[in-house]
C-alpha positions in Angstrom: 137.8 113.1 152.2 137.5 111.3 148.8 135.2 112.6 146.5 132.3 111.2 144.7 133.8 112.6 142.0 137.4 110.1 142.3 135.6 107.0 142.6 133.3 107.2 139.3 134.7 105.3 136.3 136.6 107.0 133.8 133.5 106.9 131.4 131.4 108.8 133.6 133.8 111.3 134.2 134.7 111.9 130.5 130.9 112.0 129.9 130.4 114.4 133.1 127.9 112.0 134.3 126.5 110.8 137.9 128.6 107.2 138.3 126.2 104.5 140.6 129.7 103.3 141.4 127.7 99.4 140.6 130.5 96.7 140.1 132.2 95.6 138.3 130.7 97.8 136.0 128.6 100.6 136.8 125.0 100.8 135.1 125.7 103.7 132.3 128.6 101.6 131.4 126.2 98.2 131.5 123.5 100.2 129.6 125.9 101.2 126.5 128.6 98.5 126.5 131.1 99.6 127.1 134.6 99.2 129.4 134.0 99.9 132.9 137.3 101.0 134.6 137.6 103.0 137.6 140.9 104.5 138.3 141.0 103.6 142.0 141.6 100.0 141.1 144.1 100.6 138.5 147.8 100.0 139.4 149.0 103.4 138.8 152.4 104.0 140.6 152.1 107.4 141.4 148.0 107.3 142.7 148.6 103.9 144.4 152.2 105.5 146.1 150.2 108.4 147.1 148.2 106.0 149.9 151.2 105.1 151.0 151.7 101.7 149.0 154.4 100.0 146.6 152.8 99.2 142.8 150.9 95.3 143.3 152.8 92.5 140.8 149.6 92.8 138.6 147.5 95.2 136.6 143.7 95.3 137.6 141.6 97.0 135.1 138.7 96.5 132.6 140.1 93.0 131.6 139.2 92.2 134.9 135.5 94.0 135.2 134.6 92.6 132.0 133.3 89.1 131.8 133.3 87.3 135.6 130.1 85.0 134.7 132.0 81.9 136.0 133.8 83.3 138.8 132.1 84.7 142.0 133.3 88.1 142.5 135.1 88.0 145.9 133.0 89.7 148.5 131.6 92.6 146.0 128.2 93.3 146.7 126.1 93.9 143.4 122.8 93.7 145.0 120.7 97.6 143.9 119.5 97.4 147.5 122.2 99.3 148.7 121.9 102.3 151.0 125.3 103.4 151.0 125.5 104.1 147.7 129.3 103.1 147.3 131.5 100.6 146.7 131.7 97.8 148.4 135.8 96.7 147.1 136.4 95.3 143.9 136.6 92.6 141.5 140.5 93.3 141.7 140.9 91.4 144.6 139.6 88.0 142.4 143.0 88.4 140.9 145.2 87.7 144.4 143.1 84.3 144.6 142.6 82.8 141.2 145.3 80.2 141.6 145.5 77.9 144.3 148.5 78.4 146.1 150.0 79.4 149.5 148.6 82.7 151.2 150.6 86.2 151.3 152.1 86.6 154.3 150.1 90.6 153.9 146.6 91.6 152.9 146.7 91.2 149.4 148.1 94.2 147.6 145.0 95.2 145.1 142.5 95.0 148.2 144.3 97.6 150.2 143.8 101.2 148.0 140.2 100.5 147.8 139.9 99.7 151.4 142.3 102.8 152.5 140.1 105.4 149.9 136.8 104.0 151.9 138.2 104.4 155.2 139.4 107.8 154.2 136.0 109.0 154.4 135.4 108.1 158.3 138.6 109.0 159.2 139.6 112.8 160.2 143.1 112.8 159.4 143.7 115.4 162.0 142.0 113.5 164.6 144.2 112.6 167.9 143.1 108.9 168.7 144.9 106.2 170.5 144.3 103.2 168.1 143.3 99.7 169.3 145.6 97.1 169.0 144.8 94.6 165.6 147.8 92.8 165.6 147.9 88.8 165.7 146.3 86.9 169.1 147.3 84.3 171.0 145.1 81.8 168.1 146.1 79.6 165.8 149.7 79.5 164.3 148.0 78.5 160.7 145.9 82.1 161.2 145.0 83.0 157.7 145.6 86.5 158.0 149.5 85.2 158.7 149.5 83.5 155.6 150.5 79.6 157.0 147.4 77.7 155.7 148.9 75.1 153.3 148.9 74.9 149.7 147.0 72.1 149.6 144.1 72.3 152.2 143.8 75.8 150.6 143.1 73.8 146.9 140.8 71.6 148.7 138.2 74.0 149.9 137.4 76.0 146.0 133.9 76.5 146.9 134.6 79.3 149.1 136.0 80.9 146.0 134.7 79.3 142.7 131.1 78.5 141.8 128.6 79.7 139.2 126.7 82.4 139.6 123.3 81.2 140.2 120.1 83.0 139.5 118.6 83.6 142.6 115.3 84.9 142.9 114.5 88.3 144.7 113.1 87.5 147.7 109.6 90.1 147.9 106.4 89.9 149.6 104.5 89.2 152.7 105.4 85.7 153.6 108.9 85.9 154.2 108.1 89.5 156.2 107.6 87.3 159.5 110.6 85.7 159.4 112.8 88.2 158.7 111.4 90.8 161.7 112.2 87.9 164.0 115.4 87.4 162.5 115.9 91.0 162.8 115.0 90.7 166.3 117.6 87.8 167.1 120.3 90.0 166.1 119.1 92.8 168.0 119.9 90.6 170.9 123.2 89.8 170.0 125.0 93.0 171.9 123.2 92.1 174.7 123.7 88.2 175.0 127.0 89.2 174.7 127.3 92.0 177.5 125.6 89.2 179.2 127.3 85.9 178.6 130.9 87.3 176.9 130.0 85.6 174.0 126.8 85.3 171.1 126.1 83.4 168.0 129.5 84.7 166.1 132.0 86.0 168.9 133.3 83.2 170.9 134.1 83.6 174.9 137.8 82.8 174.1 138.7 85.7 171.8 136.9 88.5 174.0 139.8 88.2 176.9 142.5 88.3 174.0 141.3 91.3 171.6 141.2 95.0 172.5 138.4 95.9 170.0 136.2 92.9 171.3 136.6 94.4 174.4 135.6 97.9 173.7 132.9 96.5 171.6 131.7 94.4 174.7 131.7 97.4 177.0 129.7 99.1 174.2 127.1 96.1 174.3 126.7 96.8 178.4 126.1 100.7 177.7 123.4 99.5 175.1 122.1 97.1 177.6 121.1 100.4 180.2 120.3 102.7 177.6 116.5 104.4 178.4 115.3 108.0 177.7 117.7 110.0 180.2 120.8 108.7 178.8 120.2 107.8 175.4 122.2 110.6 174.3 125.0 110.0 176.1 125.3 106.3 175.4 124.6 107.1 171.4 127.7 109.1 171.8 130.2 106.6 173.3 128.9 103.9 170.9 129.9 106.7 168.3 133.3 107.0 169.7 134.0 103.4 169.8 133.3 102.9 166.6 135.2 105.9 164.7 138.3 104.4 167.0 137.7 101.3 165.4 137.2 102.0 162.2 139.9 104.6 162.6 142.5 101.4 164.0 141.5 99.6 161.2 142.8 101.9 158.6 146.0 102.3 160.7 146.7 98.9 160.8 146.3 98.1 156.6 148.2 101.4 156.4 151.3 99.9 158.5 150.5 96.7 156.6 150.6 97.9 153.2 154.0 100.2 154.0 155.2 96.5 155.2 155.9 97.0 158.6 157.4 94.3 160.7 155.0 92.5 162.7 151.8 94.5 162.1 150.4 91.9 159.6 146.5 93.1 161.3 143.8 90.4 162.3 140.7 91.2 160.6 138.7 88.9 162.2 138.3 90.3 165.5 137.7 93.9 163.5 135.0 92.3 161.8 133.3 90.8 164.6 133.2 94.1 166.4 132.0 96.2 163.6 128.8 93.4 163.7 128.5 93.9 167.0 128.0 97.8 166.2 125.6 97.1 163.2 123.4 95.0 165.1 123.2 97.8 167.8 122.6 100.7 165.5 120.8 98.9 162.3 117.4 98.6 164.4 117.7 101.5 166.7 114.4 102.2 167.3 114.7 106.3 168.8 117.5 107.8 166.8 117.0 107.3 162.6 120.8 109.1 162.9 122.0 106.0 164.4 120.7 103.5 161.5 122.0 106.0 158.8 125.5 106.1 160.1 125.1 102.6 160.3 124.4 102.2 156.9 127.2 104.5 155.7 129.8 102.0 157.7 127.8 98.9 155.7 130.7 99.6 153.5 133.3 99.0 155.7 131.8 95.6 157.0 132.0 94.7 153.0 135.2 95.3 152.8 136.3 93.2 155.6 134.3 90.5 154.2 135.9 91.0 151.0 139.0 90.5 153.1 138.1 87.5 154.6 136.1 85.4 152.4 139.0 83.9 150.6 141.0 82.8 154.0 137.3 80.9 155.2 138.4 77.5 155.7 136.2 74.2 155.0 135.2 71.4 157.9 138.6 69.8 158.6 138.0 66.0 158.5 140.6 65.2 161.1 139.4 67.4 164.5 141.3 70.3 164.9 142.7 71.9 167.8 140.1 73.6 170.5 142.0 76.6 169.4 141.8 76.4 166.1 138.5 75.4 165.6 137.3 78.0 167.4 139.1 80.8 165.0 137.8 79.0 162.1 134.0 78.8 162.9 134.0 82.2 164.3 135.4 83.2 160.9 132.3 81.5 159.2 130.0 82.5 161.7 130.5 86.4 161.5 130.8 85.9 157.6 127.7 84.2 157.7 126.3 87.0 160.2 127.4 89.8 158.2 125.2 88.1 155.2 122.3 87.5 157.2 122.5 90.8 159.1 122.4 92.9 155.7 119.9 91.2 154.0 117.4 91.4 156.9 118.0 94.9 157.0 117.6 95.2 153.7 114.3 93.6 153.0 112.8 95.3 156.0 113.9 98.6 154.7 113.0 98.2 151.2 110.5 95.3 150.8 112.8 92.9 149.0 116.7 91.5 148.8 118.6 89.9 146.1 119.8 86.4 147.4 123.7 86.3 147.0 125.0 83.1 145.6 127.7 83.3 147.7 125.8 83.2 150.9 124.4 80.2 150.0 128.1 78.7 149.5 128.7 79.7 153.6 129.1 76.8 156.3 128.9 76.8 159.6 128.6 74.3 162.4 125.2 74.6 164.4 125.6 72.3 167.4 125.3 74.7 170.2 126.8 72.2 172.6 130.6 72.6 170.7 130.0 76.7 169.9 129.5 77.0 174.0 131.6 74.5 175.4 133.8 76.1 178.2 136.7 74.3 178.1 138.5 72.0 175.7 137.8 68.8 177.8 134.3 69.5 177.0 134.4 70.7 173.5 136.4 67.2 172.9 133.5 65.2 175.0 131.2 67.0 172.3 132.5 66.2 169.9 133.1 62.9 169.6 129.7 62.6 170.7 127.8 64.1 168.5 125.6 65.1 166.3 128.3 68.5 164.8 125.5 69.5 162.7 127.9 71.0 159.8 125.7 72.7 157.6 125.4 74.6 154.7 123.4 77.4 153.6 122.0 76.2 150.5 121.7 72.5 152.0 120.2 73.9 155.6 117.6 71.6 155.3 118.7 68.4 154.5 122.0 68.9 156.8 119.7 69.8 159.7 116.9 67.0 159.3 117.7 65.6 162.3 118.4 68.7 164.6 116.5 69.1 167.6 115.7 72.6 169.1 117.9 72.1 172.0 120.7 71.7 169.6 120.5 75.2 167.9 121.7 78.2 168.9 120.2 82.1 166.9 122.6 81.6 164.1 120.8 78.1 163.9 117.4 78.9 164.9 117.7 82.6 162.2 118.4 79.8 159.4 116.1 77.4 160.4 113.2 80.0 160.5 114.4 81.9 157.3 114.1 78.6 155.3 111.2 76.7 156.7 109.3 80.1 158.5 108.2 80.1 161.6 104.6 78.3 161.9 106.8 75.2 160.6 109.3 76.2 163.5 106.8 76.4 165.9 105.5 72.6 165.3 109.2 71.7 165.5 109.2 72.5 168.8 106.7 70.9 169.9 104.4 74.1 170.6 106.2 74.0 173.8 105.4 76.9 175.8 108.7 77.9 177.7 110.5 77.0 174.1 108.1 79.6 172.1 109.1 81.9 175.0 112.6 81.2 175.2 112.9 81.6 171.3 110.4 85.1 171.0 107.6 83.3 169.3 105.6 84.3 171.9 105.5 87.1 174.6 106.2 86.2 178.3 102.9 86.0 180.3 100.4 85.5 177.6 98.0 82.5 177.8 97.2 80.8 175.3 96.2 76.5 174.6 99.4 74.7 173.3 
């Protein structure tokens, strides 16, 4: 395993002091102004060759931890809140996507030591495992993880990657507690919708028949689903399993990536999408506190997927896109936008308040539930030419989805709708509507009451 120790910033180490490992500069650092550089991010031959990885074209070190005011900082998570207590990546990624231009055809090369010395942690290197299979699907032929989006549609969408930071209030006190327990409570639902269904608010029905881990992480959902007090143990423990394969695959696959292996450029996405699948299961476990504290020991891992995957998020084509590729592209926003959500809620509950990130409120996603759960492609065409797409944004919710009606929302929707507008607003929205309240948990089954 990595040490503490190895991860603090050279200035903390000379000093033999505690490092909060904070980026992109830790607080000591912060406090007396001075360089922040940890030597995990530098590209040193030898350390770097050691993980099994050829020197990246560029040097990452305190020029690039020093001043990132205008830039947002790729997927690092700054916000004090966290549990982990670890890094979540680095701002040495920022410097694979600074200019506009086509995608490698790898993960990019300053992304994969820190992910590798995180994963190291989780991973017994003398464990026997059969890994799960990351490589490419059947999706898209423009997947961004295969490095074919163009050069130009790339330049087109700079939001995903450039915008000030903004100074977002901390979000404390009673009257966003309410909102965020239901939200909490939608995305405790999410295994189960999709043991149910095959599919929930960020994993679509499609990719579930073509990807290994989304299979294992849909069997997991159905052992959740008949978990009581005589096999809780059991269950706990083949969730367990599934997810140190996972997490285990996952570092195999960058590994082969990074060594550049033919044809095991991994999918992310699908990795991703299961690891959310795992949070939401173990985050609000209500009879094992073990479960949530693992859980929040892998939040780490889930940011540094995101931090792989922010930059490839692709912008609302204005031309329609294929069934197929549409699909891979708002499932990419969705479990982005998921991941987010997911970690703030958790965050606020545990500790009474969460730092907005600015670039959450840059995430899109469309919200007509019609085109997310469309069967087939005839549909999903029928959809959408009809209308309304409802493509919104996070930091424009309201005024993108003025004129959504309840029906049109699915719990990705309905989570947003209530975190901005709360839920006594909600509830006169819909009309007060009994089976609706019911339907959507704003009231419990059975109850009477005058609407």
């Amino acid at each position: 395993m990595i040490s503490t120790r190895k991860k603090s910033c050279s200035a903390c180490v000379a000093g033999k002091r505690r490092c909060d490992l904070d980026l992109p500069s830790c607080g000591r650092c912060r406090k007396s102004r001075k360089d922040c550089v940890y030597p995990w991010m530098m590209a040193v031959g030898g350390s770097e060759q050691g993980l099994g990885m050829a020197s990246p074209p560029m040097s990452v070190g305190a020029d690039l931890t020093q001043d990132m005011s205008g830039v947002w900082q790729a997927g690092v998570n700054t916000s004090s809140g966290s549990s982990s207590g670890s890094s979540h990546g680095g701002p040495s990624a920022v410097s694979a996507y600074l200019s506009p231009g086509p995608l490698s055809t790898t993960l990019p090369p300053p992304l994969v030591p820190c992910l590798l010395s995180q994963l190291d942690e989780y991973v017994l290197q003398d464990q026997d495992q059969a890994f799960l299979s990351l490589g490419p699907g059947p999706g898209p032929m423009d997947s961004p993880l295969l490095g074919r989006l163009p050069a130009a549609e790339y330049a087109a969408s700079p939001e995903f990657i450039y915008f000030d930071l903004a100074n977002t209030p901390v979000t404390t006190g009673s009257v966003f507690q309410a909102r965020a327990e239901w939200a909490a409570g939608r995305f405790a639902m999410q295994p189960q919708i999709l043991a149910m269904t095959g599919q929930n608010c960020f994993v679509h029905h499609t990719q579930v028949a073509s990807s290994e881990v989304l299979q294992e992480a849909l069997a997991a959902s159905a052992l959740h689903c008949m978990r009581n007090t005589a096999n809780a143990s059991l269950i706990r423990g083949e969730i367990a399993k599934r997810v140190a394969r996972l997490i285990g695959s996952i570092r195999h696959a960058v590994t082969c990536a990074s060594e550049g292996a033919a044809g095991t450029a991994p999918d992310l996405l699908p990795a991703l999408q299961a690891l959310v699948v795992y949070q939401c299961i173990r985050l609000f476990s209500r009879d094992d506190i073990g479960e949530r504290m693992r859980a929040e020991r892998d939040e780490v891992i889930v940011q540094s997927l995101l931090l792989a995957l922010y930059p490839r998020l692709r912008s609302f084509s204005k031309a329609m896109d294929s069934w197929s590729s549409w699909i891979y592209y708002e499932s990419m926003r969705r479990t982005v936008l998921t991941a987010e959500i997911l970690s703030g809620t958790y965050n606020f509950l545990k500790q009474g308040w969460d730092q907005a990130e600015a670039r959450t409120l840059q995430l899109k996603f469309t919200a007509q539930v019609a085109l997310w759960e469309a069967k087939t492609a005839v549909e999903w065409e029928a959809m959408w030419a009809r209308g309304p797409r409802l493509q919104v944004t996070v930091r424009t919710f309201r005024e993108d989805a003025r004129s959504a009606l309840p029906e049109d929302m699915d719990d990705l929707g309905m989570v947003l709708w209530a975190l901005h507008r709360g839920l006594e607003e909600m509830e006169s929205w819909m009309g007060r509507r009994k089976a609706v309240l019911v339907r959507w948990g704003l009231r419990p089954e059975g109850e009477t009451w005058e609407g």
